[in-house]
N, C-alpha and C positions, 0 to 999 in steps of 0.2 A: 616489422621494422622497416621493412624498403617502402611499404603502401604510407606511413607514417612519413618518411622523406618524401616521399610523390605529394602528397597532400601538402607538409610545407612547403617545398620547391614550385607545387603547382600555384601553393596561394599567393608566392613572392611574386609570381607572375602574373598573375591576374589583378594584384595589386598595384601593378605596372599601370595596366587598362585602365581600372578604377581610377588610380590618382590623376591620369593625361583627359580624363571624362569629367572629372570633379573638377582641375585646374580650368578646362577648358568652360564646360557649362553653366559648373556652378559659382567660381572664384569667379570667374570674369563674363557672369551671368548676374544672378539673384544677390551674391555673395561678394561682389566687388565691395560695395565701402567696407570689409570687412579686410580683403586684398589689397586693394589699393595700396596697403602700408608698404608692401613688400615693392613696390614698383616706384616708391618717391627713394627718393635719397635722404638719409639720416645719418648720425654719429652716437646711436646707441644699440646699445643689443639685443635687446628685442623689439618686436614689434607686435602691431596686434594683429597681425597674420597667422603670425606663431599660435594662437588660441585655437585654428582650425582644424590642426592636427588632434588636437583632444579625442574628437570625433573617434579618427582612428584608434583612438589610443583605449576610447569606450569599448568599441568592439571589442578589441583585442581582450580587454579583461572578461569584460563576458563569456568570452571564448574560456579563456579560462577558468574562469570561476567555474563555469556548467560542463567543463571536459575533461577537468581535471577528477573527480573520484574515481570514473570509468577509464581517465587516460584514453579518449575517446577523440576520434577525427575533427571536435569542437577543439581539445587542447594544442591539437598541430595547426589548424588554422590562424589560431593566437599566437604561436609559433611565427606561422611566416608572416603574419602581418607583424609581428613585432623586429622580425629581423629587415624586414623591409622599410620600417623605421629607423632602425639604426643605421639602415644603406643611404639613407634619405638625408639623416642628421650629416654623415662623415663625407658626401657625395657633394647634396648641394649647400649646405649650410658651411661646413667647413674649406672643403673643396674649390665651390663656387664662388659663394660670397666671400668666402676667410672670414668667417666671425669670430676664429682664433686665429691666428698666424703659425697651423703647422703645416704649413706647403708651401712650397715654393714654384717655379715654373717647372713644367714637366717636358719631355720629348716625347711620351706618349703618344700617336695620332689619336687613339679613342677617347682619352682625358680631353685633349686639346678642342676635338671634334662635339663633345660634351657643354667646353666653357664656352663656345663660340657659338653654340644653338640657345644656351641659354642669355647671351648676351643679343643676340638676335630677337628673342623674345621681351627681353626688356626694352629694346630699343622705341616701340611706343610706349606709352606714357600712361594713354586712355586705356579704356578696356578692352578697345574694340582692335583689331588689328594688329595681334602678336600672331604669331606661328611659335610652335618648338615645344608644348605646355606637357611633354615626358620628360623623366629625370635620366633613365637609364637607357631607353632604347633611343637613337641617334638617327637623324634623317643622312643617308650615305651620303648626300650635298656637303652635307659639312664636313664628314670625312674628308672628302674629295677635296675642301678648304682645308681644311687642318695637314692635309699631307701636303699641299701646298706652299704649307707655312713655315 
């Protein structure tokens, strides 16, 4: 049971790495007109950005499709990629952007320190010259902004 939580816990984390490698390489690399959507301004609610995540969402079932009989280190890996998807959805989709309206301002420094890296990162336009391209792990700078604020 504990090496099952180590394996999800560990995949939430490394999926950290993965998505700040992908945003950074491949989104606003090979994969920008794909991106892009996410960095113009719009008034609907999805975009075709949104289509990227599939990717993740592929693995995940793989994962479980092929770990599920044996209940095997594949079905906990589907596991944390998939809860690291739902941190992803309620963090920056909801959180971030407010693609629903359930948040309001916070006094958090880590939340605060969060919306301010990722407004930092939008603040170019092109592909070339963002910083900030993690969801969850925070450059202390911004902390250090956010306690400021």
């Amino acid at each position: 049971m504990l090496i099952n939580a180590v394996i999800v816990l560990g995949t939430f984390v490394t999926m950290e790495l993965v998505a700040w490698a992908v945003h950074k390489y491949v989104l606003h690399g090979f994969l920008w007109g794909i991106h892009e959507s996410h960095h113009k301004k719009h008034n609907h609610l999805f975009e075709l950005n949104d289509v990227s995540f599939a990717f993740y969402g592929v693995i995940a079932a793989l994962c479980f499709i092929y770990g599920t009989v044996a209940l095997d280190y594949r079905f906990w890996i589907g596991v944390g990629i998939t809860l690291y998807g739902a941190a992803y959805f309620f963090v920056h989709d909801l959180y971030i952007h407010r693609r629903a309206k359930l948040f309001g301002k916070t006094s958090n420094t880590y939340l605060r320190a969060l919306d301010i890296a990722h407004k930092v990162h939008h603040k170019t336009k092109g592909r070339d010259g963002s910083e900030s391209f993690g969801m969850l792990w925070v450059h202390p700078k911004f902390i250090r902004i956010a306690r400021k604020r």
